[in-house]
Each structure stands twice: as structure tokens, then as C-alpha cells.
N, C-alpha and C positions, 0 to 999 in steps of 0.2 A: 341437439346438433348445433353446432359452433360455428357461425356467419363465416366467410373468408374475408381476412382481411379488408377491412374499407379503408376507401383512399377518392377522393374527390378534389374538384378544381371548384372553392367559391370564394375567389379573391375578395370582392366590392373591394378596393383596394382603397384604401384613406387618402393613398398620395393624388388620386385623382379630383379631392374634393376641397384644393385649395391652403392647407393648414400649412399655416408656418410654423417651424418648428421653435422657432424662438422668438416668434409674434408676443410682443409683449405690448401694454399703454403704460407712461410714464410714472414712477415710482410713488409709492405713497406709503405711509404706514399702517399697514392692517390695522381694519376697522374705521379710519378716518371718513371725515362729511368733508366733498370736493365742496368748492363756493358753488353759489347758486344767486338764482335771482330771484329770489320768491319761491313759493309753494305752492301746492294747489296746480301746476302749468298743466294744462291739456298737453296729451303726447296723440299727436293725429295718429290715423291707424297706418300705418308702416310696415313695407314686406321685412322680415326681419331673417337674413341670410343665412344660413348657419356654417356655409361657404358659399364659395362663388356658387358651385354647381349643384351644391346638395338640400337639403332639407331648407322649406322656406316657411314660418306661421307669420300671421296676420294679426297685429293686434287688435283690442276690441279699442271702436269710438267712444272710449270713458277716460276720464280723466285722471289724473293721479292724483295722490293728496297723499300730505303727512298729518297722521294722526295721533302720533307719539313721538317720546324719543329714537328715531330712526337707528337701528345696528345692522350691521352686516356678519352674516357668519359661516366658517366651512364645516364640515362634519369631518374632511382629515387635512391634514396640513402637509404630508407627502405621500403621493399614490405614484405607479408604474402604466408604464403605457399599456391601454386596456384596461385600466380601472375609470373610476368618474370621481369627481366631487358634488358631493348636495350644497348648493348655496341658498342660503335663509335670510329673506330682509323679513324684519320685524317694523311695528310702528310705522307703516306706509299700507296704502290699498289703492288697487287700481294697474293697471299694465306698468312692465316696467321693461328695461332694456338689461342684459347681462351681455358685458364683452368679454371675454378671456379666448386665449391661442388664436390673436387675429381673429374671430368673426362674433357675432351677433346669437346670442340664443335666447328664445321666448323663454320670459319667467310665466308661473301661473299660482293661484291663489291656492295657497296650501301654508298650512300649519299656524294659522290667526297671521298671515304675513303674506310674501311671494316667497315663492323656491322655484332651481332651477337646476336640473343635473346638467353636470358639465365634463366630456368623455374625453378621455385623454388616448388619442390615437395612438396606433402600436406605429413604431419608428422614429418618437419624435425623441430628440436627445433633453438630460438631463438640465435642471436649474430652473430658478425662480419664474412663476408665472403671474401678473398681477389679474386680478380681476376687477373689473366696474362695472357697478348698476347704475344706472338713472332712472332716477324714478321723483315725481313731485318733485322736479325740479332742483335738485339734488342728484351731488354724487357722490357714494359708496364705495370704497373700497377696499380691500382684501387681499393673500396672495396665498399661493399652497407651492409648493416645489415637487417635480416632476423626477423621481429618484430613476436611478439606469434598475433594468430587470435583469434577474438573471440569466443567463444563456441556454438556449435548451439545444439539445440532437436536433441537428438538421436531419427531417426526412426527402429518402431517395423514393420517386417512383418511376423504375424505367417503361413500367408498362402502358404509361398514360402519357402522350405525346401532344401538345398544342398546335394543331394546325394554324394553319391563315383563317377556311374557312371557321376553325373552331372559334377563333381569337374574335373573330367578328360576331359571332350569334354569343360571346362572353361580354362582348359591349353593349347590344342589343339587348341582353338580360337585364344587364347591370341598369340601363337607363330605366326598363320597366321597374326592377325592384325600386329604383331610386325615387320614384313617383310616388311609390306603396307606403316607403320611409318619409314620406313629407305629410300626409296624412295622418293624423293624430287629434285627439280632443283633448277638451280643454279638464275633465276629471280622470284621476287616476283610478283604474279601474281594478290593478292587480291585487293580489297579498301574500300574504306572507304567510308560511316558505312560498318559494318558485322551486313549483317541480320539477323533476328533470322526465323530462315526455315519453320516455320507457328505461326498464331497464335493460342495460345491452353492456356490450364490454369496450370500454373507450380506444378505439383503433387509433386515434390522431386528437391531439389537444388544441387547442389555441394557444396562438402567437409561436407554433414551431415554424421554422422556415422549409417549405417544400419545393423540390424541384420536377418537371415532371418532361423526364427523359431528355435533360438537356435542352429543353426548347422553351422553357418558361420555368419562372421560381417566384414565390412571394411567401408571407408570413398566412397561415391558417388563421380564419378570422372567424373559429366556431370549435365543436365538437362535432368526431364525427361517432357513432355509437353505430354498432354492428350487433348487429343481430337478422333472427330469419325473415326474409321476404316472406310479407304478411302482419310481423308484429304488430300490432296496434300503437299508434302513437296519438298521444295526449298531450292536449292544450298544457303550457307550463304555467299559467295563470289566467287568468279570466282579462276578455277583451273583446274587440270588433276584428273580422277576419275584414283587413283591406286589399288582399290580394290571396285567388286561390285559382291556377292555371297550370299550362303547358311551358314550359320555357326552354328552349335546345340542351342550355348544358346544365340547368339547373333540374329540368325532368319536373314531375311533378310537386310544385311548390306552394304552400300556404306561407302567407304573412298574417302577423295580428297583431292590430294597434291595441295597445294596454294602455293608451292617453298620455300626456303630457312627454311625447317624445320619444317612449320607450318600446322595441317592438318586438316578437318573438320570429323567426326563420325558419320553416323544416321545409328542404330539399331531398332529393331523390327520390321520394316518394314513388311507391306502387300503385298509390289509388289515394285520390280527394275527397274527405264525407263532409265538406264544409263549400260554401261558400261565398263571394263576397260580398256582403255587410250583416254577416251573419254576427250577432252576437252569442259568444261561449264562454263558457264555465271551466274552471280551473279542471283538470280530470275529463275533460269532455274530447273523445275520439275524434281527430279529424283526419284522421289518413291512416295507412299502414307503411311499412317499410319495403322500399325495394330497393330499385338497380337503376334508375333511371337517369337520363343526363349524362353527362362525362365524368363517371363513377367507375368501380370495379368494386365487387362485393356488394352483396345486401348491405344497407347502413340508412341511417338515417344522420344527415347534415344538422346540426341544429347551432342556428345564431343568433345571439342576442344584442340589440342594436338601441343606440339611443342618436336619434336622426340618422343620419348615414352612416356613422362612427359603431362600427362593431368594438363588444365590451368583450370581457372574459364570460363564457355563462355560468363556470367554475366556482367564481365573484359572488355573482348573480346568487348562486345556490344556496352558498353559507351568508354573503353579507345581507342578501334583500334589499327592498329597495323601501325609500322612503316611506 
């Protein structure tokens, strides 16, 4: 039997969390060492922003040092809004700072170096983005270019209307998920493939623009997958559940921190088998599918987030993550 139609409102909307869209720091040539004044500088522990309102990590009270010849590097040199960049210093250890699109993102000790994913929000217009690390007293720098995405069908939903009171328990959510997304540790926890948490038949993609009966519209910041109330839905990779509750329009909701910033979403859920600070395994059951929240049809919401910044999970599927 064949889900009807799913259609849901799960903005977290990007524009709310500060990003310039053409936040840039002053030019340099990929791969260049900024001056410095020594090496070795202690970087005190620092709330490290990742916008004004969004995701905030804490550095660790250690020092930085260079221990080699210092490089900076990206893994793609132009992505679309809703992909990310991995950025890699080699030949440094110890916290470091990563600036790119206006704010601050926690690097972490990965691949004999620091790395750092860097999400490139849906709306932001095309052209050069620079990035810089400090670290050991040095700075790093690098740039990737932000190419325009293709244009997809707008979807209509006349059946699902935004009230006042709805729009308020949507801000109310949002502030709880956004607390869920600033929680992350310091190892990565996921692998490779990320599964996609049932099979169902994709009612709505990510980054389409949806309107819902005239009274609200924004860009879909997920997948929604349709299938029968009750399906079983599975963890997409292994992680800590940092949030598993009640939420008005989000209905039955698991979050799960997979560390270093990265997080997985399932909404509308019929029923929670998880909860929080449960640790789970890639394939591991944490809910079934239902109707719940400001939904129409069985379906299951699924988003994938790197701090506040919803990615594609489409991305996620084929590219993997670090």
C-alpha cells in the first residue's frame, strides 16, 4: 500500500542564523602563510560562533604548535548551496580557528592534521569565498567558489496553512533543535556509506521552494520519504542521540550527534525507540514512521545538518563524509 503524498513544514531556516552571503576576509592566494609572530602561541579556550545565533564549540585549553611545513587544503574548489567543503591543515596540532562566509567554525584533530567541514547554506548567491585558519600562530589561507544551483519546481501545498499560533510553536522548535545542533564531540563517529533510514518513495527533495497555502514559503531543508505509518526507521550512521522528544510541528523527533558537527533529523515520527544520550549503531531502529506535527501523509522528514546549516542528504548518500 502506497503512503499518500507527504508534505511537511521543517524550515530551521539558514537566513535566521546570521550568514552573509558575500562575507568574505581579505584576498590572498590559495594555500599562502598570513605573517605571524612566532609559533607555538597558546590559543585560550574561546566560544567559537558559528553564527551570531547558531552552533557554538569551545576550544580545548592546549596550545597550538607547528610541527611541519604548515598547508592548507579543500577537497572541492566549487560546490552549490547545500553542499560543504572539508578543509585540511597539515603540519600543525592543537586547536585551531576556521573563518569562511562571515563566522567561526571548530576545526578538530583528524587525518595526522586539523579538518573542518564548512556548509554552504541554501540562498547564498554565487562567487569567491576566502577561507582562514589560525592556528600556531599563523595564518592559512585558501578559497573555493560558491557556483548558482540549478532551479528546481516550486512545490504548492494548499492543504497545509501557517497559522500565527503554528508560526510560534515553529520558532519554539527551532530554538530547541538549535541547542540539539550545537552539541557534538570531538570524534567522528559516522561511516561510510550513510544510509538512508528506510526505503520509502521521495515525496519532496531538498532545496525545492515550498509554499504552504499562501501563508508561508521557504526552500525544503531535507528529504521527505513516504511510506506506511509504522515503517521502521534506522539510524543513517552511528552516533549519540542529543535529542529524542515531543515538538508541535515537528511531532515526534530524534536528533544524533555523529561528532564533529555533523548531525542526522528524523521528524514526524509515530513512535521514539531511542533516547537521549543513547548511543546507536548505523541500522539501529529508532522510531517508525507516521503523521505527526504539521505534516499531511505518513512520511518520514529526514535532515542532515552540519551545525545549524542543513546539507543535502542526497550529497550525504553518494559523496560521504570525511
Amino acid at each position: 500500500m502506497e503512503a499518500r503524498a507527504a508534505r511537511d513544514a521543517s524550515p530551521l531556516a539558514d537566513a535566521s542564523i546570521g550568514v552573509s552571503a558575500n562575507a568574505e576576509t581579505p584576498p590572498s592566494r590559495p594555500g599562502t602563510v598570513g605573517s605571524s609572530r612566532g609559533t607555538g602561541v597558546a590559543l585560550a579556550a574561546a566560544a567559537l560562533l558559528l553564527s551570531g545565533t547558531g552552533w557554538a564549540g569551545v576550544m580545548d585549553k592546549a596550545a597550538s604548535a607547528v610541527i611541519g611545513p604548515p598547508a592548507i587544503s579543500v577537497d572541492r574548489e566549487e560546490v552549490v548551496p547545500g553542499s560543504w567543503v572539508v578543509v585540511r591543515v597539515t603540519g600543525v596540532k592543537g586547536p585551531g580557528i576556521l573563518r569562511a562566509l562571515g563566522r567561526d567554525i571548530r576545526m578538530f584533530a583528524a587525518d595526522s592534521g586539523l579538518r573542518a567541514l564548512v556548509p554552504v547554506p541554501l540562498g547564498l548567491t554565487s562567487g569567491k569565498q576566502v577561507i582562514a585558519v589560525r592556528v600556531g600562530g599563523l595564518t592559512l589561507k585558501t578559497a573555493f567558489r560558491i557556483a548558482g544551483a540549478p532551479a528546481k519546481p516550486p512545490q504548492m501545498l494548499r492543504d497545509l496553512t501557517l497559522s500565527a499560533k503554528g508560526a510560534a510553536a515553529l520558532k519554539s522548535g527551532n530554538a530547541v533543535l538549535g541547542r540539539a545542533f550545537r552539541k557534538t564531540g570531538r570524534e567522528a563517529l559516522w561511516s561510510f556509506p550513510v544510509h538512508t533510514p528506510l526505503t520509502g518513495r521521495l515525496s519532496s527533495g531538498f532545496g525545492v521552494m515550498r509554499s504552504y497555502g499562501g501563508t508561508a514559503g521557504w526552500p525544503h531543508r531535507g528529504h521527505d520519504l513516504a511510506a506506511p505509518k509504522g515503517t521502521p526507521v534506522a539510524a543513517a550512521t552511528g552516533g549519540v542521540v542529543v535529542f529524542s522528544g515531543w515538538l508541535e510541528m515537528y511531532g515526534n523527533a530524534v536528533v544524533i550527534d555523529h561528532g564533529q558537527t555533523v548531525h542526522t533529523a528524523y521528524f514526524h515520527m509515530d513512535s521514539r525507540r531511542v533516547a537521549t544520550g543513547d548511543r546507536v549503531e548505523a541500522g539501529r531502529v529508532i522510531g517508525t514512521v507516521g503523521e505527526t506535527g504539521f505534516a499531511k501523509g505518513p512520511h518520514l522528514h529526514f535532515g542532515t545538518y552540519m551545525g545549524p546549516v542543513a546539507v543535502d542528504p542526497g550529497e550525504m548518500f553518494t559523496r560521504g563524509l570525511p
